[in-house]
PQR file of N, CA, C, O and H, with PARSE charges and radii, in Angstrom:
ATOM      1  N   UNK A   1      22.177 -55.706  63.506 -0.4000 1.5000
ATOM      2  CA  UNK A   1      21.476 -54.459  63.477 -0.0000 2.0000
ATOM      3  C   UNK A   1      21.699 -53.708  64.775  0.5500 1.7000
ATOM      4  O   UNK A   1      21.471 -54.285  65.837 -0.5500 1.4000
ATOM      5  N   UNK A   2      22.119 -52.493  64.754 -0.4000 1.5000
ATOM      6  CA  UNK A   2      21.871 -51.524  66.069 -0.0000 2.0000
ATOM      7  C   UNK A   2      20.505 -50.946  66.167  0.5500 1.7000
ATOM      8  O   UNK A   2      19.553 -50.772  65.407 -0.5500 1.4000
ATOM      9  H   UNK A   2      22.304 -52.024  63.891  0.4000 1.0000
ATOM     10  N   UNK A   3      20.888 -50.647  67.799 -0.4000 1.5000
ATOM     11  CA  UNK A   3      18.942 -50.715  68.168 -0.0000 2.0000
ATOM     12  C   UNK A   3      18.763 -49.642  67.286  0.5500 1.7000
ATOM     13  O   UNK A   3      17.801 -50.059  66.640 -0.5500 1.4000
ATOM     14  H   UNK A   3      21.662 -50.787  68.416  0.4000 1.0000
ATOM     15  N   UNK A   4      19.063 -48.432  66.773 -0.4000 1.5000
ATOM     16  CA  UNK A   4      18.048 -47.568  66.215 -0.0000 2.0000
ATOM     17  C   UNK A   4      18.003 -47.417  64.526  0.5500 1.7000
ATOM     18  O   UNK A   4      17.877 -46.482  63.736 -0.5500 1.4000
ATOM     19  H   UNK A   4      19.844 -48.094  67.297  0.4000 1.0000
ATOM     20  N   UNK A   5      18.195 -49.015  64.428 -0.4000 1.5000
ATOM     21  CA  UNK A   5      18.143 -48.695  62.922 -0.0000 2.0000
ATOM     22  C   UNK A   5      16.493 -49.581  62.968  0.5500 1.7000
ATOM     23  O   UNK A   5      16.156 -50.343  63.875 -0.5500 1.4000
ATOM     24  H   UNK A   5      18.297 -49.775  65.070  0.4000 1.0000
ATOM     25  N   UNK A   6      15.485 -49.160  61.507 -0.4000 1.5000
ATOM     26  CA  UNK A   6      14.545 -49.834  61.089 -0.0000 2.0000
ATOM     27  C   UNK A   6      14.911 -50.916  60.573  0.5500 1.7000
ATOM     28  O   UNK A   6      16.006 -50.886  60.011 -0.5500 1.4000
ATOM     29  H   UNK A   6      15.759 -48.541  60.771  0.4000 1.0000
ATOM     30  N   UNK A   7      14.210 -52.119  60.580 -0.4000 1.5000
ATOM     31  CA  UNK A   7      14.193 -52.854  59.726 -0.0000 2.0000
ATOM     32  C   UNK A   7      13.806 -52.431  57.836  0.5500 1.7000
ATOM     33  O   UNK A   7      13.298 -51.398  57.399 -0.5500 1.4000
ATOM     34  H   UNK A   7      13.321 -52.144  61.037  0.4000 1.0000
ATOM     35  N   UNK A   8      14.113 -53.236  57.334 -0.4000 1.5000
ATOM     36  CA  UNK A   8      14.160 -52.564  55.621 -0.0000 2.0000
ATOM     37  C   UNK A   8      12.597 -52.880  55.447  0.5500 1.7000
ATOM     38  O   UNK A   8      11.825 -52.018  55.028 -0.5500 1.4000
ATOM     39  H   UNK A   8      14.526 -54.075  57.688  0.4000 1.0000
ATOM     40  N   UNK A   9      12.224 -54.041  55.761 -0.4000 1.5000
ATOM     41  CA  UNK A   9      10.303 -54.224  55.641 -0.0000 2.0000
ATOM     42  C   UNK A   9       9.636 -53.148  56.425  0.5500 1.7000
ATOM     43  O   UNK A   9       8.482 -52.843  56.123 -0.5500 1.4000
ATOM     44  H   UNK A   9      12.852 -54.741  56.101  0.4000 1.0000
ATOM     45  N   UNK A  10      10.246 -52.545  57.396 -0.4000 1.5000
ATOM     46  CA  UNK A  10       8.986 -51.404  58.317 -0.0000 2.0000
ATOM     47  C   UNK A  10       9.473 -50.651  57.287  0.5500 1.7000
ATOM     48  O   UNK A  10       8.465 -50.234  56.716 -0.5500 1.4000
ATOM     49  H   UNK A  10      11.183 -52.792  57.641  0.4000 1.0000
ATOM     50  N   UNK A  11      10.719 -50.117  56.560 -0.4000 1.5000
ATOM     51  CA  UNK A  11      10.665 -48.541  55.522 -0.0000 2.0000
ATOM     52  C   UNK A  11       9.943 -48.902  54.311  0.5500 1.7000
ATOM     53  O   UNK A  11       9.765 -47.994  53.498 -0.5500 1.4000
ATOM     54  H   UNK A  11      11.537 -50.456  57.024  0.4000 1.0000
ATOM     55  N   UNK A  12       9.539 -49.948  54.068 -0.4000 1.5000
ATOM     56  CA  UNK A  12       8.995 -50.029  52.579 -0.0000 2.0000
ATOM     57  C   UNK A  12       7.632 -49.670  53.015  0.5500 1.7000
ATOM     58  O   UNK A  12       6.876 -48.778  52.627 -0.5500 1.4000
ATOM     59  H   UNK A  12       9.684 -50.686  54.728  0.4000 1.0000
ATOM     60  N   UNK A  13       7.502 -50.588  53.922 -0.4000 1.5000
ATOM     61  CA  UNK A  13       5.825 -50.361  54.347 -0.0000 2.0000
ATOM     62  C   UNK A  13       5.322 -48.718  54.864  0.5500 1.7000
ATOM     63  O   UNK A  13       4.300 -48.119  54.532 -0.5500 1.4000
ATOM     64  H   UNK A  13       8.116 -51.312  54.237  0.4000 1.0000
ATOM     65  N   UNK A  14       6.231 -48.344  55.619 -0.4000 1.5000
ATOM     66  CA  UNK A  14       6.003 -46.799  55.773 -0.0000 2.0000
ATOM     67  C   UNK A  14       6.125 -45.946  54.361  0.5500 1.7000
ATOM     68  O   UNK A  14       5.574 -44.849  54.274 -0.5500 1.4000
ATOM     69  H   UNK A  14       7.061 -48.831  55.889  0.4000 1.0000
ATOM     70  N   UNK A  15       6.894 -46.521  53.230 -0.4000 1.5000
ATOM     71  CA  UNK A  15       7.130 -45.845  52.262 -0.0000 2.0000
ATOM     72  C   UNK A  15       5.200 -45.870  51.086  0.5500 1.7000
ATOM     73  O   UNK A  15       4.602 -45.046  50.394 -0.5500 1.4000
ATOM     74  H   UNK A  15       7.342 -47.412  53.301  0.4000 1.0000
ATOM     75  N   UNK A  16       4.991 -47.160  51.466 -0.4000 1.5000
ATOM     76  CA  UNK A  16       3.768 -47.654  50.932 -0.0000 2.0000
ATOM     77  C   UNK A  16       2.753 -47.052  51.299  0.5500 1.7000
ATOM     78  O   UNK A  16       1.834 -46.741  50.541 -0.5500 1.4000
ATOM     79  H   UNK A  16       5.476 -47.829  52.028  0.4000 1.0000
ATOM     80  N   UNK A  17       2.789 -46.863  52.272 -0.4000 1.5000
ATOM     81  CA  UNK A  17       1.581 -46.238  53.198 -0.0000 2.0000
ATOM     82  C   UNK A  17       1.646 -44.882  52.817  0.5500 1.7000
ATOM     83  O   UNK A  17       0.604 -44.492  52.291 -0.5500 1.4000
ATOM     84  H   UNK A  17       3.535 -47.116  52.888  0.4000 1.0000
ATOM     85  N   UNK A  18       2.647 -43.941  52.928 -0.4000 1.5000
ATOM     86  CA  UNK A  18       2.740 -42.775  52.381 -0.0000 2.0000
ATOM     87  C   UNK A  18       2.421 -42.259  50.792  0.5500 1.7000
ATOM     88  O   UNK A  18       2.290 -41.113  50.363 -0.5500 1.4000
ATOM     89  H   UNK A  18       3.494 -44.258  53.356  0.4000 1.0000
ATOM     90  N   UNK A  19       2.369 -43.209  50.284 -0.4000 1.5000
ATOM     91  CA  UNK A  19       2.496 -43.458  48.950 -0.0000 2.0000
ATOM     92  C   UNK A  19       1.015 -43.517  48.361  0.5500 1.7000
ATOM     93  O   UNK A  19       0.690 -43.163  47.227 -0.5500 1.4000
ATOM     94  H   UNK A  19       2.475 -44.141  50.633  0.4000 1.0000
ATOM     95  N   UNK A  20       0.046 -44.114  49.509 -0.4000 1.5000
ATOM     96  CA  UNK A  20      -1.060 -44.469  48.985 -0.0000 2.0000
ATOM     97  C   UNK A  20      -1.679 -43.204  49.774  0.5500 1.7000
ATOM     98  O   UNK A  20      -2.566 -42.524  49.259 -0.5500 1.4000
ATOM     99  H   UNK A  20       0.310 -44.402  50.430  0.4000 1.0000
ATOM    100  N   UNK A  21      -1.190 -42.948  50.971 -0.4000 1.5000
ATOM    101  CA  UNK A  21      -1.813 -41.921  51.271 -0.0000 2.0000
ATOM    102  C   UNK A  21      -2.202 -40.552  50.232  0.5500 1.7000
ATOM    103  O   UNK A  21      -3.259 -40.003  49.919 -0.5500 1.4000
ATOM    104  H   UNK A  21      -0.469 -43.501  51.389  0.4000 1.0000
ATOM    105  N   UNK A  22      -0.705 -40.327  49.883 -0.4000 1.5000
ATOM    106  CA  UNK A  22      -0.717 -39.146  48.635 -0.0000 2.0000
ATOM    107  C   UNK A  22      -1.393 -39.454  47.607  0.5500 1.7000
ATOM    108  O   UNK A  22      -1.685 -38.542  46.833 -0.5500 1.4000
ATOM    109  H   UNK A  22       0.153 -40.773  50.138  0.4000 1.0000
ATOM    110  N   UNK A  23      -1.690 -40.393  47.408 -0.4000 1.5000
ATOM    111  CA  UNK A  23      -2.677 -40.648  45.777 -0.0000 2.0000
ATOM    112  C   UNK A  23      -4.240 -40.664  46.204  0.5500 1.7000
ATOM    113  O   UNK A  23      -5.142 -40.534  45.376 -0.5500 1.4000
ATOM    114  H   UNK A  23      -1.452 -41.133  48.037  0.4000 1.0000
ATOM    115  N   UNK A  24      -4.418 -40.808  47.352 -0.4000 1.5000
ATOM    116  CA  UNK A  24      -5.888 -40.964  47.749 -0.0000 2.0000
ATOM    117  C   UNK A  24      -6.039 -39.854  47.858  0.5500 1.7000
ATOM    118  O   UNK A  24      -7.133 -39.423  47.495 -0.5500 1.4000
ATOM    119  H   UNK A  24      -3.685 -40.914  48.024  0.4000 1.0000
ATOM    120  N   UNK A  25      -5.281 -39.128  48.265 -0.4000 1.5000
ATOM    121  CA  UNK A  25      -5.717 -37.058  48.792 -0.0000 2.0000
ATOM    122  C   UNK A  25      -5.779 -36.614  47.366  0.5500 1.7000
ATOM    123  O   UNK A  25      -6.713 -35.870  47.067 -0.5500 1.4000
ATOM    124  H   UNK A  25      -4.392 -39.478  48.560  0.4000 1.0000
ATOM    125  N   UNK A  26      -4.399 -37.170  45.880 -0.4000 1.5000
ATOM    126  CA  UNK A  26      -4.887 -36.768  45.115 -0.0000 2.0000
ATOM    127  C   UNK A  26      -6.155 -36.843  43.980  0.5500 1.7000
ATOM    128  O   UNK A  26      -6.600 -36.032  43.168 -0.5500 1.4000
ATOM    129  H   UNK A  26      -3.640 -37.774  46.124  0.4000 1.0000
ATOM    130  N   UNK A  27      -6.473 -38.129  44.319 -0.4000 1.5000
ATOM    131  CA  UNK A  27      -8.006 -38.526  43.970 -0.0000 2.0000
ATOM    132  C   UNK A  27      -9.403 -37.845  44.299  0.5500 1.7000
ATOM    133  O   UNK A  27     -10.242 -37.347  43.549 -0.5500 1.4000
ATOM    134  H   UNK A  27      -6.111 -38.788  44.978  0.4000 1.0000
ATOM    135  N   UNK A  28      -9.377 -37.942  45.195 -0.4000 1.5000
ATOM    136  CA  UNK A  28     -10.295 -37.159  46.619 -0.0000 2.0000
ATOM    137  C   UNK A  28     -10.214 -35.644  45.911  0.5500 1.7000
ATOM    138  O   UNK A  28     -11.245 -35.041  45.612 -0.5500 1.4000
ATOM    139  H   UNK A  28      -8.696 -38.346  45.804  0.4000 1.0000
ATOM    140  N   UNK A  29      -9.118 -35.190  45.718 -0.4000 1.5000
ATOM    141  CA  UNK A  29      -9.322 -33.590  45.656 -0.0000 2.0000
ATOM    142  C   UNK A  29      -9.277 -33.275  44.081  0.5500 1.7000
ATOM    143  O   UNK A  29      -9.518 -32.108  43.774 -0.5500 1.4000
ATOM    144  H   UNK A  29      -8.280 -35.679  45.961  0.4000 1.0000
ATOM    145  N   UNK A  30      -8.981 -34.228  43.000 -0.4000 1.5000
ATOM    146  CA  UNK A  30      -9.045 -33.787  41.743 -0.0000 2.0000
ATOM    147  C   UNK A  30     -10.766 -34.194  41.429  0.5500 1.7000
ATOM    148  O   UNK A  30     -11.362 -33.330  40.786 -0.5500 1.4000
ATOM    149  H   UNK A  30      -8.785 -35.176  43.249  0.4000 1.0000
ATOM    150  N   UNK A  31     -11.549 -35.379  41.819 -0.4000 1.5000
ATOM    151  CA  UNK A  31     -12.652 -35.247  42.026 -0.0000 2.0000
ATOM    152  C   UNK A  31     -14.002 -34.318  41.714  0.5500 1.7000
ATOM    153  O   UNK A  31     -14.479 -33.674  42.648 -0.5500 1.4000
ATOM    154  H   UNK A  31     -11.065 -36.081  42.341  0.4000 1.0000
ATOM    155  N   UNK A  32     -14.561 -34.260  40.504 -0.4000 1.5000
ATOM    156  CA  UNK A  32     -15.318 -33.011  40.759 -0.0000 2.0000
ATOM    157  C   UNK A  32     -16.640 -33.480  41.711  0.5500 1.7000
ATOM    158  O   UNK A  32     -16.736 -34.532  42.344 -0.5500 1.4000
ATOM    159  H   UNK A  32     -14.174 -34.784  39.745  0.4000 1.0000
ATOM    160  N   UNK A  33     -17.468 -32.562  41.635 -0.4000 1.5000
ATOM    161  CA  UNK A  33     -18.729 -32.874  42.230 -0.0000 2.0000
ATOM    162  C   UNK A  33     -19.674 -34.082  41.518  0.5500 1.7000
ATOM    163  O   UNK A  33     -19.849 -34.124  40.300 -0.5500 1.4000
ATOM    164  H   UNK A  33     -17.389 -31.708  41.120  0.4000 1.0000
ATOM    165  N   UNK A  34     -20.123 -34.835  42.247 -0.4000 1.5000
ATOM    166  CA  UNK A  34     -20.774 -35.612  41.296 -0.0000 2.0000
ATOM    167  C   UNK A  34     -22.539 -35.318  41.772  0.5500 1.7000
ATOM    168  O   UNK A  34     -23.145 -36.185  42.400 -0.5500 1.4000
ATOM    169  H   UNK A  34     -19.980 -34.801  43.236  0.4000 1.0000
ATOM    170  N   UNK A  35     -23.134 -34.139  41.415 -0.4000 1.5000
ATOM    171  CA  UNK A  35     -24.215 -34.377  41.810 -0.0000 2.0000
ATOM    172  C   UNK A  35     -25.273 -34.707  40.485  0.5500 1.7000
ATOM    173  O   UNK A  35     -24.986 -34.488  39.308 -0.5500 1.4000
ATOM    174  H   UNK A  35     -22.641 -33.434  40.905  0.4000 1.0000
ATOM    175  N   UNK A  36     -26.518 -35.270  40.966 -0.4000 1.5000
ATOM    176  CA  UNK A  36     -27.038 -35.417  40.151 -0.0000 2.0000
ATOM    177  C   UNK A  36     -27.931 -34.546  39.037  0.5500 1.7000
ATOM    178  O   UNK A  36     -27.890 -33.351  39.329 -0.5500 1.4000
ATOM    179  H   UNK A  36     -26.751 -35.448  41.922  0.4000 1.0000
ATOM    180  N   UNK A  37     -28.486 -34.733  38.201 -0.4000 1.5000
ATOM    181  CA  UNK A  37     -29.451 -34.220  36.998 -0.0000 2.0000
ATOM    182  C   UNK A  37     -30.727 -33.859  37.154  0.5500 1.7000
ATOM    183  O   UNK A  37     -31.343 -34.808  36.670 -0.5500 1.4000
ATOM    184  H   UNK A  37     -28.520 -35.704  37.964  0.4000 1.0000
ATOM    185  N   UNK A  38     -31.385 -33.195  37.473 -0.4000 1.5000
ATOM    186  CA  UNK A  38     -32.769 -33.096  37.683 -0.0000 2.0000
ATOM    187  C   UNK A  38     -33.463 -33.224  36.393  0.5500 1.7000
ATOM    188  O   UNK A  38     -33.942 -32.178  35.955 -0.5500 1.4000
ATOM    189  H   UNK A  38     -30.884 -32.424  37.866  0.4000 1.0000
ATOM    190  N   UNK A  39     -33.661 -34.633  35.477 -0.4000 1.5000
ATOM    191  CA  UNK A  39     -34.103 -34.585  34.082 -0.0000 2.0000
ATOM    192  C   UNK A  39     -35.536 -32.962  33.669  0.5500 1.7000
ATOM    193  O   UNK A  39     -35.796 -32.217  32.724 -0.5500 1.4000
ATOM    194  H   UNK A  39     -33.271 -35.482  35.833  0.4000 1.0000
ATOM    195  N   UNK A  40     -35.957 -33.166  34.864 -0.4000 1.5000
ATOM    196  CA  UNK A  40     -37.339 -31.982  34.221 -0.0000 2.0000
ATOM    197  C   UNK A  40     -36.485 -30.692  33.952  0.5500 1.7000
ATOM    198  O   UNK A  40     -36.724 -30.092  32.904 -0.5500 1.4000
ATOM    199  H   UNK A  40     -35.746 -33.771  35.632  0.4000 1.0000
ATOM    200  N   UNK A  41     -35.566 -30.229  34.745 -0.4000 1.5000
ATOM    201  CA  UNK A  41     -34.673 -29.151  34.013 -0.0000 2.0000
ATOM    202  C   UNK A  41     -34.196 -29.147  33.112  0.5500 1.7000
ATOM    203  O   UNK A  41     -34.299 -28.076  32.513 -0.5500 1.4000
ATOM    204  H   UNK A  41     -35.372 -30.716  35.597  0.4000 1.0000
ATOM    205  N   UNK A  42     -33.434 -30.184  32.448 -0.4000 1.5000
ATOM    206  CA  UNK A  42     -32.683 -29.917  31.375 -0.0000 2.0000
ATOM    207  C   UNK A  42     -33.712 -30.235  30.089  0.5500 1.7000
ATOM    208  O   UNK A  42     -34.806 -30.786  29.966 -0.5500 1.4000
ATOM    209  H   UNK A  42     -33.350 -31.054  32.935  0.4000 1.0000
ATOM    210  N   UNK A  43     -32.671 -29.527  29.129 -0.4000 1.5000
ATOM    211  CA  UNK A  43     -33.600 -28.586  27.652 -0.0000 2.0000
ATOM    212  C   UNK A  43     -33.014 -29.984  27.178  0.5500 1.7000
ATOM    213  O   UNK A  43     -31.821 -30.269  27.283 -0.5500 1.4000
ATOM    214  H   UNK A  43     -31.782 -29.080  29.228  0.4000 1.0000
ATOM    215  N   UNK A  44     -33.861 -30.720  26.711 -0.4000 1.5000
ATOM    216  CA  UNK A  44     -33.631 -31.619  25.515 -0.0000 2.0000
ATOM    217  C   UNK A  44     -33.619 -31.554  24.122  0.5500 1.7000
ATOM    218  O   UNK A  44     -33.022 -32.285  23.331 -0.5500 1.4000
ATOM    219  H   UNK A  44     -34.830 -30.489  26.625  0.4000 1.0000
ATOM    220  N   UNK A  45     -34.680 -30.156  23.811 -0.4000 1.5000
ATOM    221  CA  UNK A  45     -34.902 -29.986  22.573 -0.0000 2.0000
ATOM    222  C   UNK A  45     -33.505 -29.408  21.650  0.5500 1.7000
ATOM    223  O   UNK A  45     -32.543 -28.806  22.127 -0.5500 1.4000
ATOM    224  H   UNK A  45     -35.164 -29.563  24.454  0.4000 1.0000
ATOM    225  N   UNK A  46     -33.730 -29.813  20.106 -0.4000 1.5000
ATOM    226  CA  UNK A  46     -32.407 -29.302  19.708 -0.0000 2.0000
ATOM    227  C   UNK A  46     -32.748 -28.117  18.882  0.5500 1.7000
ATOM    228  O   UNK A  46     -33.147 -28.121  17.718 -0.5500 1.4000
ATOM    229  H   UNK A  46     -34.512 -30.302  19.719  0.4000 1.0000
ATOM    230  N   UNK A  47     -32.495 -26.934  19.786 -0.4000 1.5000
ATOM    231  CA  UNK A  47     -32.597 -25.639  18.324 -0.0000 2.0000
ATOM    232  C   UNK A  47     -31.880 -25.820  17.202  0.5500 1.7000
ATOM    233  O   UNK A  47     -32.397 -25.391  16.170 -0.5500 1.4000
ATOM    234  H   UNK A  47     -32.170 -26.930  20.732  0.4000 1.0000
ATOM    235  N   UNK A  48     -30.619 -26.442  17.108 -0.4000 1.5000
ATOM    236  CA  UNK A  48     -30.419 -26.350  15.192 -0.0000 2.0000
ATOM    237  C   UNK A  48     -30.410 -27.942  15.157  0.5500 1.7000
ATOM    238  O   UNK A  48     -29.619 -28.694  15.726 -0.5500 1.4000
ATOM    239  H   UNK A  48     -30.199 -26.790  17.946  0.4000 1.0000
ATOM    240  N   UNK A  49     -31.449 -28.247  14.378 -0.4000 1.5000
ATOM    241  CA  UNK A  49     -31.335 -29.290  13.817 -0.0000 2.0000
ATOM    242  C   UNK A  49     -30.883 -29.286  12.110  0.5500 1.7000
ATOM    243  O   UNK A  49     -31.031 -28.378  11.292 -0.5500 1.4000
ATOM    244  H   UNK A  49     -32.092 -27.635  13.916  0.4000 1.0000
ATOM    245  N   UNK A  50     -30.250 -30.734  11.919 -0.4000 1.5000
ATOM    246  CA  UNK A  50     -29.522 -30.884  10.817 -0.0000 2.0000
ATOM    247  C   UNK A  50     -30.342 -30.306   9.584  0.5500 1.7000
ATOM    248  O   UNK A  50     -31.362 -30.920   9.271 -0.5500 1.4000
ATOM    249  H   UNK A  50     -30.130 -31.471  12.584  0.4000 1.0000
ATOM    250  N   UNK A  51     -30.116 -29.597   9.126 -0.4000 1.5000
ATOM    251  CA  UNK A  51     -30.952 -29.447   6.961 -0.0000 2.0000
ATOM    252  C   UNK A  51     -30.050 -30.267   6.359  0.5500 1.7000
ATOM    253  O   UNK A  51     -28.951 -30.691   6.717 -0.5500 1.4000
ATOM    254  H   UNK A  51     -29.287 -29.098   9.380  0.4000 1.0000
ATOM    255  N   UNK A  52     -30.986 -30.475   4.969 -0.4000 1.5000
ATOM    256  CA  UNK A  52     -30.619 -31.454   3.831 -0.0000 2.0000
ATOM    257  C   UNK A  52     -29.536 -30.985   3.358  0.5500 1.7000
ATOM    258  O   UNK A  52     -29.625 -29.947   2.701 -0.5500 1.4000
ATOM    259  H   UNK A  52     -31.878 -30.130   4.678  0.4000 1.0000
ATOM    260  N   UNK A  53     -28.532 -31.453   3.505 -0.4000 1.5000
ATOM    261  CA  UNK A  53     -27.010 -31.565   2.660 -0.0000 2.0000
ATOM    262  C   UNK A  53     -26.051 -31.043   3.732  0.5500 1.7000
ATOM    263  O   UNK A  53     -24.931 -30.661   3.392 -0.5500 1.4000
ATOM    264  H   UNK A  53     -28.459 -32.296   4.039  0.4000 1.0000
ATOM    265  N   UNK A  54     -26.465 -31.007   5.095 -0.4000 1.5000
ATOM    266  CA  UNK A  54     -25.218 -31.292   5.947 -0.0000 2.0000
ATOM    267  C   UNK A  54     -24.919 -32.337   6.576  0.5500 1.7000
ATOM    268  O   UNK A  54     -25.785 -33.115   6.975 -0.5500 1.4000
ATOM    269  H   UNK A  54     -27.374 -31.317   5.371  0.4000 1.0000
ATOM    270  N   UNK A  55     -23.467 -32.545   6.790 -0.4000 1.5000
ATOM    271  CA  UNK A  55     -22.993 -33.841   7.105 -0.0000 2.0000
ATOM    272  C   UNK A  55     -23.721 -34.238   8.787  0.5500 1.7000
ATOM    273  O   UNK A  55     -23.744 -33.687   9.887 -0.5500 1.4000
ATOM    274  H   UNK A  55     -22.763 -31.913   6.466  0.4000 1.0000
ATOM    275  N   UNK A  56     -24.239 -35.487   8.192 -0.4000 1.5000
ATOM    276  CA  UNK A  56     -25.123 -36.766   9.279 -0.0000 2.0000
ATOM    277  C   UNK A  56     -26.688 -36.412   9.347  0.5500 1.7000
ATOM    278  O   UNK A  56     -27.367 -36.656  10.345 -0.5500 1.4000
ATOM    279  H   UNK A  56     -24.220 -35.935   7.298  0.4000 1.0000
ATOM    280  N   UNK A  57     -27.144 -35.866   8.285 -0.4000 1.5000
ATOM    281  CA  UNK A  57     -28.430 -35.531   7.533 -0.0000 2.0000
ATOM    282  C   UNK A  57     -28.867 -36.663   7.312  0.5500 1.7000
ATOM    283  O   UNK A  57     -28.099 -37.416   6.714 -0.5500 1.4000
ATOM    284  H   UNK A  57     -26.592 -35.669   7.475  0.4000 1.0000
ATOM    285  N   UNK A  58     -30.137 -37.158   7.675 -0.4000 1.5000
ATOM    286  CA  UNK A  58     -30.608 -38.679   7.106 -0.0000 2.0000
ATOM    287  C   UNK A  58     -31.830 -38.350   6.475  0.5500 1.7000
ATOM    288  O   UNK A  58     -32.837 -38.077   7.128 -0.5500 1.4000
ATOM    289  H   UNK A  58     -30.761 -36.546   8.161  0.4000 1.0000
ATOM    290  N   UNK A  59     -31.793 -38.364   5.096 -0.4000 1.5000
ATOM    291  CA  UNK A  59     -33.181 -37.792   4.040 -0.0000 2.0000
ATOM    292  C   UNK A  59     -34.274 -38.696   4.960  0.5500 1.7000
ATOM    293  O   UNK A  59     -33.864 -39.714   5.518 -0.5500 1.4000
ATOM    294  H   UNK A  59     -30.976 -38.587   4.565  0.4000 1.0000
ATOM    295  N   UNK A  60     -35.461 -38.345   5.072 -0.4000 1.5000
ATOM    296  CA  UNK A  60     -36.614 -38.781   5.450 -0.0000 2.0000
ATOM    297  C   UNK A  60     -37.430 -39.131   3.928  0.5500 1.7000
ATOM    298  O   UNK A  60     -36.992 -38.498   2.967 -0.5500 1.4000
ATOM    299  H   UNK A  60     -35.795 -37.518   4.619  0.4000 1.0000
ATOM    300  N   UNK A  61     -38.290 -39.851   3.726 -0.4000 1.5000
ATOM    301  CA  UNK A  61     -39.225 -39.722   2.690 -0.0000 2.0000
ATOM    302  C   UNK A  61     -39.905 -39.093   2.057  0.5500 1.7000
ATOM    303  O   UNK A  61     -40.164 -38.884   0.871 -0.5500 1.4000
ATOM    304  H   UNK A  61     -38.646 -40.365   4.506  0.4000 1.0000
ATOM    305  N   UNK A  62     -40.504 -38.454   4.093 -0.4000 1.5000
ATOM    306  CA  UNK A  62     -41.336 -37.427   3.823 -0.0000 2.0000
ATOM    307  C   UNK A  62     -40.775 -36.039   2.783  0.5500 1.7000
ATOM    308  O   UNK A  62     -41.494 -35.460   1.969 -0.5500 1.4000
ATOM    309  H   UNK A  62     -40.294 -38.623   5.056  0.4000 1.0000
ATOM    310  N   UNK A  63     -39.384 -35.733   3.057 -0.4000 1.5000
ATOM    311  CA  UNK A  63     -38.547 -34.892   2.663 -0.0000 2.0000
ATOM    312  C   UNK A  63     -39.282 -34.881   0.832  0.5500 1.7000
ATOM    313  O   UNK A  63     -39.625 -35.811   0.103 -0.5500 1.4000
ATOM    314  H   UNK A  63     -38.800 -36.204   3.718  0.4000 1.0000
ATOM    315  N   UNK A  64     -39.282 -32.949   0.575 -0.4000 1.5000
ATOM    316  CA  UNK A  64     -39.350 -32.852  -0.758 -0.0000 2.0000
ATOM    317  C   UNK A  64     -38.209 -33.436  -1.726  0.5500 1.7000
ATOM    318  O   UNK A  64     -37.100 -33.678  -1.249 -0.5500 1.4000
ATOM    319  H   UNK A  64     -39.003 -32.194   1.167  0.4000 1.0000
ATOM    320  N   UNK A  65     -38.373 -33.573  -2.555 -0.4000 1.5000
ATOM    321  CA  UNK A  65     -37.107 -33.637  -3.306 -0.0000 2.0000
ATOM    322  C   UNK A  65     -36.782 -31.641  -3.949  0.5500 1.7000
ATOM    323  O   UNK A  65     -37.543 -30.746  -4.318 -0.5500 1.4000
ATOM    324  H   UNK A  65     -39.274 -33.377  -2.942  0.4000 1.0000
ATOM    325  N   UNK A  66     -35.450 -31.738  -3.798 -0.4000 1.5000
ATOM    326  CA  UNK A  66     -35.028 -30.161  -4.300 -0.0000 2.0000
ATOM    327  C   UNK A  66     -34.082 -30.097  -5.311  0.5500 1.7000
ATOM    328  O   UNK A  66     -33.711 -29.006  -5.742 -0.5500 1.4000
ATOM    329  H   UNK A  66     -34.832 -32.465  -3.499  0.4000 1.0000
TER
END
């Protein structure tokens, strides 16, 4: 080897390192916000609920017959 060549293990490892570097920045920055839910804000209730004869309708008993 002449002095100014790398060894082939320091370029892989510099290649590695670079490698992980770029995937962590792209992790990090595709990332959305993760904040949390304040449950008392959000609307739970469902304005359209299912009627009889649409699909995933589960007849109740109580239900007239029509």
């Amino acid at each position: 080897m002449k002095d100014k060549e790398l060894h082939p293990g320091a370029i892989a490892g510099i290649i590695a390192a670079l490698v992980l570097i770029i995937a962590a920045g792209y992790y990090f920055g595709t990332k959305g916000p993760s904040g949390t839910v304040d449950l008392k804000e959000v609307d739970t209730k469902d304005t359209t609920p299912l009627r009889p004869g649409q699909p995933g309708y589960r007849e109740r008993t109580t239900d007239s017959p029509q």
